[in-house]
N, CA, C and O of each residue as an XYZ file, in Angstrom:
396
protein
N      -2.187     23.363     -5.101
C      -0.963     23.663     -5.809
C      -1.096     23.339     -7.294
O      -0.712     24.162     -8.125
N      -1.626     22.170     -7.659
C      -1.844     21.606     -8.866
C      -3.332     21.676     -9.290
O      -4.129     20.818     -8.909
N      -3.594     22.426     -9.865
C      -4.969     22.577    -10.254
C      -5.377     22.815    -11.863
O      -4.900     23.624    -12.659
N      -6.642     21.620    -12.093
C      -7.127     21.742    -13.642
C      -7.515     23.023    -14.204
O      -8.509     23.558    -13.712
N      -6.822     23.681    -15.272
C      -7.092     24.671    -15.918
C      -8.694     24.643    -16.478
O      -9.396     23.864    -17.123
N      -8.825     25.816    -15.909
C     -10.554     25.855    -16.376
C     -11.208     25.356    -17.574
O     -12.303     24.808    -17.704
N     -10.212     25.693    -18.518
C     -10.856     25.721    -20.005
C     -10.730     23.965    -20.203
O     -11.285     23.542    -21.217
N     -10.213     23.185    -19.532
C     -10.014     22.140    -20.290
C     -10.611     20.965    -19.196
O      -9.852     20.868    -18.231
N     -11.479     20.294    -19.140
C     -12.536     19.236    -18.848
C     -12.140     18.401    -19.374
O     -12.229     18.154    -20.576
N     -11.401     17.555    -18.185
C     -11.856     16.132    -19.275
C     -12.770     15.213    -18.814
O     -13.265     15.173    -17.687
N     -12.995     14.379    -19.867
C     -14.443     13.218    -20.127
C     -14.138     12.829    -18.602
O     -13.071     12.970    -18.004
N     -15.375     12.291    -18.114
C     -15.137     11.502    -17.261
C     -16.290     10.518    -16.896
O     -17.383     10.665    -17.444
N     -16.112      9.649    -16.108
C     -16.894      7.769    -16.138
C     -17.495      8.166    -14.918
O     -16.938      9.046    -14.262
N     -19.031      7.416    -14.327
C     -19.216      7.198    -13.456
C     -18.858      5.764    -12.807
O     -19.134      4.748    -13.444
N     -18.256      5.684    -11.570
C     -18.000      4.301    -11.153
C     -18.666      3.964     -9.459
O     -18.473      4.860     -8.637
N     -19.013      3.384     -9.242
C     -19.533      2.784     -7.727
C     -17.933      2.626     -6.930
O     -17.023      1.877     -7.286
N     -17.935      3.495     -5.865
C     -16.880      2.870     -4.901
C     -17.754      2.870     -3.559
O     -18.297      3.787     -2.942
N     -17.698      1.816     -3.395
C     -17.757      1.421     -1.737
C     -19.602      1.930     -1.873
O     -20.103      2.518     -0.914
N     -20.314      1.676     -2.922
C     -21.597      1.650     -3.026
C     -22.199      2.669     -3.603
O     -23.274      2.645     -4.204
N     -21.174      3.981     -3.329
C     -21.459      5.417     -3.337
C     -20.764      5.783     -4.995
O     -19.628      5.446     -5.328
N     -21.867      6.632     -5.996
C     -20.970      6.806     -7.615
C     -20.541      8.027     -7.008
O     -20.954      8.958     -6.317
N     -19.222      7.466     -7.757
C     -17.883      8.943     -8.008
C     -17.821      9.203     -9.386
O     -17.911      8.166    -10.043
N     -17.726     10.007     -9.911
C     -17.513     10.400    -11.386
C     -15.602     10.741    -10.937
O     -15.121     11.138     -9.876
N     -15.087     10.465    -11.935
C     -13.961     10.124    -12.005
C     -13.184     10.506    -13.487
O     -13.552      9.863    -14.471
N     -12.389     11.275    -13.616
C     -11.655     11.365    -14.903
C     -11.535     10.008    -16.240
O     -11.157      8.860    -16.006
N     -11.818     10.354    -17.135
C     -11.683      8.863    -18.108
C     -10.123      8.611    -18.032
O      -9.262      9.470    -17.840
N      -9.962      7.415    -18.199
C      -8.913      6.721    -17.997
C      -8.045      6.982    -16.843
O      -6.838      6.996    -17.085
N      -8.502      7.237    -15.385
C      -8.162      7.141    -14.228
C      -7.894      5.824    -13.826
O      -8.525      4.843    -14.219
N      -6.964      5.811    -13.048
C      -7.250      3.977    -12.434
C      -8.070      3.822    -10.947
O      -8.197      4.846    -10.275
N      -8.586      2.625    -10.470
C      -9.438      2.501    -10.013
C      -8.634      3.333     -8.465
O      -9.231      3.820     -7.505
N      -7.792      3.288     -8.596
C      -7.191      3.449     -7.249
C      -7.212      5.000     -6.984
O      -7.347      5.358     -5.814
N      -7.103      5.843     -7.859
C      -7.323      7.277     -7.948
C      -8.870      7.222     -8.331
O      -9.278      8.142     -9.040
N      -9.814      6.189     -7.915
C     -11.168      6.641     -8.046
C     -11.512      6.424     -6.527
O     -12.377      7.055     -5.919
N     -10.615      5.323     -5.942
C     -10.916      5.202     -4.136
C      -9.962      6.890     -3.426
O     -10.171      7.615     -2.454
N      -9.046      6.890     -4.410
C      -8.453      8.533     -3.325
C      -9.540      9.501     -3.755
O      -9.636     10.478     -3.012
N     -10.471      9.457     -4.887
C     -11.218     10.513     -5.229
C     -12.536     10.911     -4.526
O     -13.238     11.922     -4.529
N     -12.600      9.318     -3.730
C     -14.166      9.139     -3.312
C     -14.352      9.275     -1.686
O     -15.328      9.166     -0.944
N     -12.588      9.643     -1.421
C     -12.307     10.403      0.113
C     -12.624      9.230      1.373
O     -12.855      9.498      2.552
N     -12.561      7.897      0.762
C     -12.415      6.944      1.557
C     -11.310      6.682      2.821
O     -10.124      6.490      2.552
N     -11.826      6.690      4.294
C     -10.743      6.437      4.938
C      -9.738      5.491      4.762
O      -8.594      5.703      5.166
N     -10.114      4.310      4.110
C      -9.086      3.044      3.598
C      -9.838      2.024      2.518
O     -10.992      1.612      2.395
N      -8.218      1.774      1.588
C      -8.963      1.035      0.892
C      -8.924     -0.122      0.938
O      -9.220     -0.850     -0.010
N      -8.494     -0.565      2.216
C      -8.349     -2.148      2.803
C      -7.532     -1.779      4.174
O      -7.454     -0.617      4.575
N      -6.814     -3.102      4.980
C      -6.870     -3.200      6.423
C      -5.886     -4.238      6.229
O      -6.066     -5.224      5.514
N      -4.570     -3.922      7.056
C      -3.872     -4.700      6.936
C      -4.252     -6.088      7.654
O      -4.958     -6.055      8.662
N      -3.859     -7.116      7.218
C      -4.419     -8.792      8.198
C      -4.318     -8.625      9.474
O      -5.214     -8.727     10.312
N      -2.932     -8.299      9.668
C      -2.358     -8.546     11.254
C      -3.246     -7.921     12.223
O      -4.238     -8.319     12.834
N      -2.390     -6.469     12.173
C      -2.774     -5.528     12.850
C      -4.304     -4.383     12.916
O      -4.797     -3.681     13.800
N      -4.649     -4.681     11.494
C      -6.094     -4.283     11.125
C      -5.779     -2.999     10.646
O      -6.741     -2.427     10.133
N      -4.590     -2.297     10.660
C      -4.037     -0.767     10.336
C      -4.830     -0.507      8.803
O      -4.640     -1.028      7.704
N      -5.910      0.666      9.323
C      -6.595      0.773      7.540
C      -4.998      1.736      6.507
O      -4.099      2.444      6.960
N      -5.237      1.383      5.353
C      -4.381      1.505      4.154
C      -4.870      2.267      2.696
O      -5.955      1.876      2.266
N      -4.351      3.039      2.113
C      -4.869      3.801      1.026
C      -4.156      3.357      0.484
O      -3.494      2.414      0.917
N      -3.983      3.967     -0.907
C      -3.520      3.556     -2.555
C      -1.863      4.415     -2.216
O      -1.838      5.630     -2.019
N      -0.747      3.670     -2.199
C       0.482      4.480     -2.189
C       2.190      4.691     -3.325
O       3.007      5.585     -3.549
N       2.070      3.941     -3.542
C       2.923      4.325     -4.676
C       2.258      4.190     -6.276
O       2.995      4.342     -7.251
N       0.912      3.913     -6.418
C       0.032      4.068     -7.536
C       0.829      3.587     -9.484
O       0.569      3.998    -10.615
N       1.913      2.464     -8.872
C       2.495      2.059    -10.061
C       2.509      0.648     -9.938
O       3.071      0.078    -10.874
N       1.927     -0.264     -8.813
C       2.234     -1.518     -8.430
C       3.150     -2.169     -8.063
O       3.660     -3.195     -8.514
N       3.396     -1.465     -7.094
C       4.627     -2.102     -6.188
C       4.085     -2.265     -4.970
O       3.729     -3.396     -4.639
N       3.951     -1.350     -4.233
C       3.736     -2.041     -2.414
C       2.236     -2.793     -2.601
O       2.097     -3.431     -1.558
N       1.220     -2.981     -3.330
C      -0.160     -3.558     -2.720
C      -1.167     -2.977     -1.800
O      -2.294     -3.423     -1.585
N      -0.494     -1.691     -1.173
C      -1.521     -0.782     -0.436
C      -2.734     -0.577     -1.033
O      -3.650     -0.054     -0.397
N      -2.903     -1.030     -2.536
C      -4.093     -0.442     -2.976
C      -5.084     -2.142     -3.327
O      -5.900     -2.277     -4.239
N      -4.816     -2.873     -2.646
C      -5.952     -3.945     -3.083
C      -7.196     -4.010     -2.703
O      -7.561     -4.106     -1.531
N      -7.851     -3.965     -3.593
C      -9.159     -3.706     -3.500
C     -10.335     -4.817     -4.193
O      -9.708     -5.536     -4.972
N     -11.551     -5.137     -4.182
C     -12.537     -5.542     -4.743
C     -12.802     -4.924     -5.832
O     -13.016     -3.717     -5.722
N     -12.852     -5.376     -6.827
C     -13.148     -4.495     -8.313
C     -14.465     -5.797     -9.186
O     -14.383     -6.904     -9.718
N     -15.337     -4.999     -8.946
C     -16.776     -6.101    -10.059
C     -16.465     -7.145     -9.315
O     -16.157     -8.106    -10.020
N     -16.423     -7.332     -8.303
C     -17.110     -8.598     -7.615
C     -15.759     -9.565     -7.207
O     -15.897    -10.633     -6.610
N     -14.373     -8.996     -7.641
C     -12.907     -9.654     -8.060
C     -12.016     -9.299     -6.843
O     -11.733     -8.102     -6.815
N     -11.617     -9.875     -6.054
C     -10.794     -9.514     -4.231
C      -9.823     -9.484     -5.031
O      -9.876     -9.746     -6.232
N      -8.464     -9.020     -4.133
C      -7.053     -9.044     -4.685
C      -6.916     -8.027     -5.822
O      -5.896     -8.220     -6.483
N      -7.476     -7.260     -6.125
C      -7.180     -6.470     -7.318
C      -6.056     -5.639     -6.892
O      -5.860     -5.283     -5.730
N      -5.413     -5.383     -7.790
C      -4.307     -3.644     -7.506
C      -4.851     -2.528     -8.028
O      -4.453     -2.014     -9.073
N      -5.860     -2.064     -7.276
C      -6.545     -0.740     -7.866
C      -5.930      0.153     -8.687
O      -6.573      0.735     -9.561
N      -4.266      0.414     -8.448
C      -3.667      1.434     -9.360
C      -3.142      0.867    -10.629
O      -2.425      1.590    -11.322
N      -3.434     -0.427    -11.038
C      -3.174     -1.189    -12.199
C      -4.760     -1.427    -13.377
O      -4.921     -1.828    -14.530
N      -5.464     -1.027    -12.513
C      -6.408     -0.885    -13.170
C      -7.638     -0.085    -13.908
O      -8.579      0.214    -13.172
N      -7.704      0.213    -15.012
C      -8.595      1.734    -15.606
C      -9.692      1.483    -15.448
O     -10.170      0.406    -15.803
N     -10.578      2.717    -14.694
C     -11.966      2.702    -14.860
C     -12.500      2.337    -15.816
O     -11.777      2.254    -16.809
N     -13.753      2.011    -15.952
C     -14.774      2.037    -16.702
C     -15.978      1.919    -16.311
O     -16.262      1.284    -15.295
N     -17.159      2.712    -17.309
C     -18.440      3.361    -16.625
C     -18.841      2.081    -15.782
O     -18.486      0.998    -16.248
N     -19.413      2.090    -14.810
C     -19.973      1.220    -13.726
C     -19.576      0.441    -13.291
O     -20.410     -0.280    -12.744
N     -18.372      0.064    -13.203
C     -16.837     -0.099    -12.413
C     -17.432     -0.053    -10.763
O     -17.784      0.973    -10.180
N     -17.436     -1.293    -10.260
C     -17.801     -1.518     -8.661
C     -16.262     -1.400     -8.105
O     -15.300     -1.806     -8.757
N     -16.196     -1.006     -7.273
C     -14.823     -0.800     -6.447
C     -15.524     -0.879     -5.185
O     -16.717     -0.727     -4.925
N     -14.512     -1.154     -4.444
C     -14.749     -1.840     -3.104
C     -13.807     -2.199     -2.289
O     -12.958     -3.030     -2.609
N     -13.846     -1.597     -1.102
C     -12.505     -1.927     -0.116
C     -12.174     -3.406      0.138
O     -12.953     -4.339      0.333
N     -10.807     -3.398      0.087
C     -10.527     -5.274      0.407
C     -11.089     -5.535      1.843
O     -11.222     -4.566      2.591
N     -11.367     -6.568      2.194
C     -11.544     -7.239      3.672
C     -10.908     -8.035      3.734
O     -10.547     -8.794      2.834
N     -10.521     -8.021      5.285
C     -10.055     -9.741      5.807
C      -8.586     -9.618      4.529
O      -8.382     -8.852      3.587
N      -7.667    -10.998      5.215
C      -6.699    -11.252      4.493
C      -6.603    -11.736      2.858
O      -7.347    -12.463      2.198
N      -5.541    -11.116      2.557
C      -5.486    -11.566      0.978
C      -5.546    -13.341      0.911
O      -5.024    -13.980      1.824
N      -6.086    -13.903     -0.009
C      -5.972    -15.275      0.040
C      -5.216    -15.320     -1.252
O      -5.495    -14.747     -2.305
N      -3.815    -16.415     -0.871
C      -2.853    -16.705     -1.699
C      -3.723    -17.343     -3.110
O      -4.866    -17.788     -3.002
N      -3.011    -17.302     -4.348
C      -3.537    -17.787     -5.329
C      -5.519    -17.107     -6.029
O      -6.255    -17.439     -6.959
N      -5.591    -16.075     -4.898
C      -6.790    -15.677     -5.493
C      -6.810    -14.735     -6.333
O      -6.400    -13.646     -5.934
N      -7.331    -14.862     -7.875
C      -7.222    -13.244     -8.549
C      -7.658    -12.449     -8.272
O      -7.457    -11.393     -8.872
C-alpha cells in the first residue's frame, strides 16, 4: 500500500540483528531494524514465554526490548541506528534497575 517512490533512496546503515547484517534506512530506530530483519520475536514474555515484536514504536508498551551493543533492557523503538549497531533479541526476564 505504502511504497518508496523509485526516484528517491535513502542513505542507509548496515547493522547486525540477531547476528545476521540488515541494511536499514539512516536514522531508523533499532526496532524498525528487528521488524526489517523479519525476526519472529524480539523478546519473550517472562511468564508465559509468548514471543513479542516491536508495537506501538513510540515507547510505551516495552514490546520492543531488546539487547543493543552488548546493553539488555533497551527500547529498540527509542533508539537510532548506527553503522554496526548489534541488536539482539531480549532473553529471560527483564532485571529491575538494569540499563
Amino acid at each position: 500500500m505504502f511504497a518508496t517512490r523509485p526516484e528517491i533512496r535513502p542513505a542507509t546503515v548496515e547493522v547486525l540483528v540477531d547476528g545476521q547484517p540488515c541494511r536499514v534506512p539512516e536514522g531508523a530506530s533499532a526496532a524498525a531494524a528487528l521488524l526489517l530483519a523479519g525476526l519472529p520475536a524480539s523478546r519473550e514474555t517472562p511468564v508465559s514465554g509468548a514471543p513479542r515484536l516491536p508495537y506501538c514504536m513510540m515507547g510505551v508498551c516495552f514490546d520492543c526490548l531488546a539487547k543493543i551493543d552488548g546493553v539488555a533492557n533497551r527500547q529498540a523503538c527509542m533508539v537510532t541506528v548506527r553503522p554496526g549497531m548489534r541488536i539482539a533479541p531480549q532473553r529471560g526476564a527483564r532485571m529491575a534497575g538494569v540499563a
